[in-house]
C-alpha positions in Angstrom: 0.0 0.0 0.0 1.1 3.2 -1.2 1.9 6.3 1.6 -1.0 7.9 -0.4 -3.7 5.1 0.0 -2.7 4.5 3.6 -3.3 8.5 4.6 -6.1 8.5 3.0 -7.7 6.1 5.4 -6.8 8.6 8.3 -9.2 11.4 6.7 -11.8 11.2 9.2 -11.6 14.7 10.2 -11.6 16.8 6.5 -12.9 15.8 2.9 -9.2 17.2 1.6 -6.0 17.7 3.2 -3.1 20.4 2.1 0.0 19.3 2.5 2.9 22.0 2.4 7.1 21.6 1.7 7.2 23.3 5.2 7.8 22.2 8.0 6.9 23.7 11.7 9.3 26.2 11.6 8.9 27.2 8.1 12.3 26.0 6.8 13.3 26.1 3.3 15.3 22.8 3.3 13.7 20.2 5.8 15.1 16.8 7.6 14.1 13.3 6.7 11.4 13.3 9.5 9.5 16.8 8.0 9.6 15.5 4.1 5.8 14.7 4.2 5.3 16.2 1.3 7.4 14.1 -0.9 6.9 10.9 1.3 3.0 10.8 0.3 3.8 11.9 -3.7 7.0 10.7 -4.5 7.8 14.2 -6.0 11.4 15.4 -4.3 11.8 18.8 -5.5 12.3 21.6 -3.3 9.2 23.1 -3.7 5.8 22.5 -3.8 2.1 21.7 -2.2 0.4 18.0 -2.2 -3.7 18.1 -2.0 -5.4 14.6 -1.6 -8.9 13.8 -0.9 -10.7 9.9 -0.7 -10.2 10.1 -4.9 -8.2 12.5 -5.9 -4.3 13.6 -5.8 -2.8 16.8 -6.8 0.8 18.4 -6.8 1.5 21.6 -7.4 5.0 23.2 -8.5 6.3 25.8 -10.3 8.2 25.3 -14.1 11.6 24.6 -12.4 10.2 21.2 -11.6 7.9 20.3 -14.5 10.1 17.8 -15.9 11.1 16.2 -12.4 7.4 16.2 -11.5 6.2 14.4 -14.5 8.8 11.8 -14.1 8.4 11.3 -10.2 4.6 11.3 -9.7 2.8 8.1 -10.4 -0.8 7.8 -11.8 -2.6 8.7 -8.6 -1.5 12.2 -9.0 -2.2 14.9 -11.2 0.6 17.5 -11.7 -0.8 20.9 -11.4 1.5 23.9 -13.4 1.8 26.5 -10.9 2.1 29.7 -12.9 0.8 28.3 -16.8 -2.5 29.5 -18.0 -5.1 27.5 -17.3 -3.8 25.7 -14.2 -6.5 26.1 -11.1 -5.2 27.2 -7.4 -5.2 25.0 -5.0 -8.0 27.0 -3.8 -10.0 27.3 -6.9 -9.5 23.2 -7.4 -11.3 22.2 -4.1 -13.8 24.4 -4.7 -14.9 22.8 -7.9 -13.8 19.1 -6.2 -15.5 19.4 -2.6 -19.1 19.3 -2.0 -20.4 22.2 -0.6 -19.7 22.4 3.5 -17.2 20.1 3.0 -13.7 20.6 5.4 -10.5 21.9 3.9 -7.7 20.1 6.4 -4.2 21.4 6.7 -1.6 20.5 9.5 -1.5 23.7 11.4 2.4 23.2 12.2 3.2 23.1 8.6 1.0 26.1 7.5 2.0 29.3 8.1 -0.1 31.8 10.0 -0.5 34.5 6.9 -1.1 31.4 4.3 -3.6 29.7 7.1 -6.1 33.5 6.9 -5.5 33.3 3.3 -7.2 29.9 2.8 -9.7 30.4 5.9 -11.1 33.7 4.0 -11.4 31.8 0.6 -12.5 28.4 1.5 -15.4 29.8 3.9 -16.5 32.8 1.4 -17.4 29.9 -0.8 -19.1 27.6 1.9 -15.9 25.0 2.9 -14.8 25.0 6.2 -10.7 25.3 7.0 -9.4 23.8 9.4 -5.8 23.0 11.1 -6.1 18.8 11.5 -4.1 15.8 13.0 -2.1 15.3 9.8 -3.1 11.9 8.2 0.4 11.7 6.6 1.9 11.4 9.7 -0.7 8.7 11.3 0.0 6.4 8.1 3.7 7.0 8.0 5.0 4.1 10.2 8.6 4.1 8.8 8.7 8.2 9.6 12.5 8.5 10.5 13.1 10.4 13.7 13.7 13.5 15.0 17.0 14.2 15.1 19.1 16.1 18.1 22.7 16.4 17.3 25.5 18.0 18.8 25.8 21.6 18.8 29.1 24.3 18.6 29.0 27.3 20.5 30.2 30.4 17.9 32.8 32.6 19.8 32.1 36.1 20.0 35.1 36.7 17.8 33.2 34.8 14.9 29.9 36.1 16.1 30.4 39.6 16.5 28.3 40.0 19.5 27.6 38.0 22.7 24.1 36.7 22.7 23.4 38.7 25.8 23.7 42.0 24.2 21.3 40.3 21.4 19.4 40.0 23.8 19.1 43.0 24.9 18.8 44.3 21.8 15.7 42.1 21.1 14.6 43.2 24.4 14.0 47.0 23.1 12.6 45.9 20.3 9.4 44.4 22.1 8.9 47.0 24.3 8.8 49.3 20.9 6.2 46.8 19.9 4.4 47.9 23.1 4.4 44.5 23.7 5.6 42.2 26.6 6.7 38.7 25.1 8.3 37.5 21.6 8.0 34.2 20.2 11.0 32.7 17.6 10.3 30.4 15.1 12.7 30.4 12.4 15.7 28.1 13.0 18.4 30.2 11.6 16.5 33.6 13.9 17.4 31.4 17.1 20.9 29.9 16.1 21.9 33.6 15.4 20.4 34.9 18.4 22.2 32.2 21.0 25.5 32.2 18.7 24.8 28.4 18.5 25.3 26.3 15.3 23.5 22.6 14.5 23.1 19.8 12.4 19.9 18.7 12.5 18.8 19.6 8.6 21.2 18.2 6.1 23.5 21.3 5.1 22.0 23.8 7.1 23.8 24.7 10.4 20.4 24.7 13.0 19.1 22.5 15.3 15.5 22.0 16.5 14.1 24.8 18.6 11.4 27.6 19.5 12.2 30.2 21.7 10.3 33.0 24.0 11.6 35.8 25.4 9.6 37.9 27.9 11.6 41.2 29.2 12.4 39.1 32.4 12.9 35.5 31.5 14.3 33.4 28.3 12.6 30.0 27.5 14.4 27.8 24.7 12.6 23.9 24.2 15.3 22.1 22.7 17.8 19.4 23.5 20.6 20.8 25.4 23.9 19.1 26.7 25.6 21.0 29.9 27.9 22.9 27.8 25.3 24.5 26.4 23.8 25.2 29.3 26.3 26.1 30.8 27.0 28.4 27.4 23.2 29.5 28.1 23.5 30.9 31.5 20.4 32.2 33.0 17.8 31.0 29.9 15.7 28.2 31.1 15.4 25.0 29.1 12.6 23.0 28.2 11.7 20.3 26.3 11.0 21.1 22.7 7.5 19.1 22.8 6.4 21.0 25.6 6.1 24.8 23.4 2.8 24.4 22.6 1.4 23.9 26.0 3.8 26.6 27.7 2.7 29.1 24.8 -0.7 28.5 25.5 -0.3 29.4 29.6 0.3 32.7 28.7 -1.0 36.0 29.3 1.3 38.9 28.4 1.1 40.2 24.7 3.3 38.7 22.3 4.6 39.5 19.6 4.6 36.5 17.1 5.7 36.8 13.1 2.8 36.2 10.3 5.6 33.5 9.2 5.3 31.5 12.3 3.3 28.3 12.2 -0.5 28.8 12.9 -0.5 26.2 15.4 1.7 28.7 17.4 0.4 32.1 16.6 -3.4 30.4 17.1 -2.5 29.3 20.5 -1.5 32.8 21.9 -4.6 34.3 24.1 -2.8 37.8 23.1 -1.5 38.4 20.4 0.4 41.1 18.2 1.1 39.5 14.5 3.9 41.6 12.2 
């Protein structure tokens, strides 16, 4: 049985399911565990967006990957031409496929915040519902490598330019400019710069699997940490990295949070200021 067929027996909570290239920090270039999108369609290029329902498959990419797409899809999917006349949005393709009140799923940790509105507004203007899902790629996958959690390398101040304390500090002024009270950090490469820290979780990428928040009294990183890093990170407080979403959720303090960031983050925030 196919990735595809098995997924498709975990859509009990949406008619359709989006599946994005990102993954929940909104990288570029992901690790084995976060490449759902070319796990369920067999298409490995770089960029583009799988949509599956009980009967239908669809891949969209852009002309860089025509050729690639036509020769890596099999016949369950239909590959969609971002950008050539005549090719339907994703958007505009459920609409004509789904049933009217029909759900739209997407995995809320894969979709960004700004792209998340942007379908919400246009599914439910033309009577689909949107929602962020358990993502049924993930429930089917059983083979899903793991997380990775290597060793980090502490950048000197000589090669960073600036401790990450006076970053800090820097950041700090910044939020109360914002008027705000808290920031939350997505992006991988925002954090690694921030802590002068450098990974190797994503295959040529130098960053390691984290979120941060910074209040203008405290520093919370979830990530995997060894005591030199701690030690490196004097005065932040660790926590595990699967425990964000339920510290994020505690708060009350206004936060600042990027229109980047995954919904599932910036939708659990009681107070929020998006930029």
């Amino acid at each position: 049985m196919t990735l595809l067929a098995a997924a498709r027996k975990h859509l009990t909570q949406c008619n359709a399911f989006i599946q994005q290239t990102d993954d929940a920090h909104g990288s570029e270039y992901t690790a084995p565990c976060d490449n759902r999108r070319p796990a369920v369609s067999g298409f490995s290029g770089s960029a583009g967006t799988a949509v599956f329902t009980k009967e239908k498959a669809a891949l969209w990419t852009d002309g860089r990957y025509f050729l690639q797409a036509n020769q890596e899809l099999d016949g369950d999917w239909t590959l969609m031409k971002d950008g050539i006349s005549g090719t339907p949005s994703i958007e505009d393709w459920l609409i004509e496929t789904l049933p009217q009140g029909s759900t739209v799923g997407c995995d809320g940790w894969c979709t960004r915040y700004n792209g998340f509105l942007k379908y919400k507004s246009k599914f439910e203007s033309r009577n689909l519902k949107f929602a962020a899902v358990d993502n049924p790629i993930d429930s089917a996958w059983t083979d899903k490598p793991a997380r990775p959690a290597g060793e980090l390398e502490i950048m000197q101040v000589a090669q960073a330019g600036k401790s990450w304390e006076d970053k800090l500090e820097a950041v700090r002024e910044q939020i109360k400019k914002e008027g705000c009270q808290g920031l939350v950090i997505t992006m991988l490469d925002e954090i690694a710069w921030l802590f002068n820290l450098r990974g190797t979780d994503i295959p040529f990428n130098p960053l390691f699997f984290s979120y941060c928040y910074i209040s203008l009294d405290k520093v919370q990183l979830f990530m995997n940490a060894s005591d030199a890093i701690r030690a490196h990170l004097s005065g932040v407080t660790i926590e595990n990295y699967a425990s964000t979403l339920a510290t994020l959720e505690c708060l009350e303090e206004k936060v600042l949070a990027s229109s980047n960031s995954p919904a599932a983050i910036v939708n659990a925030l009681k107070n929020k200021q998006v930029v």
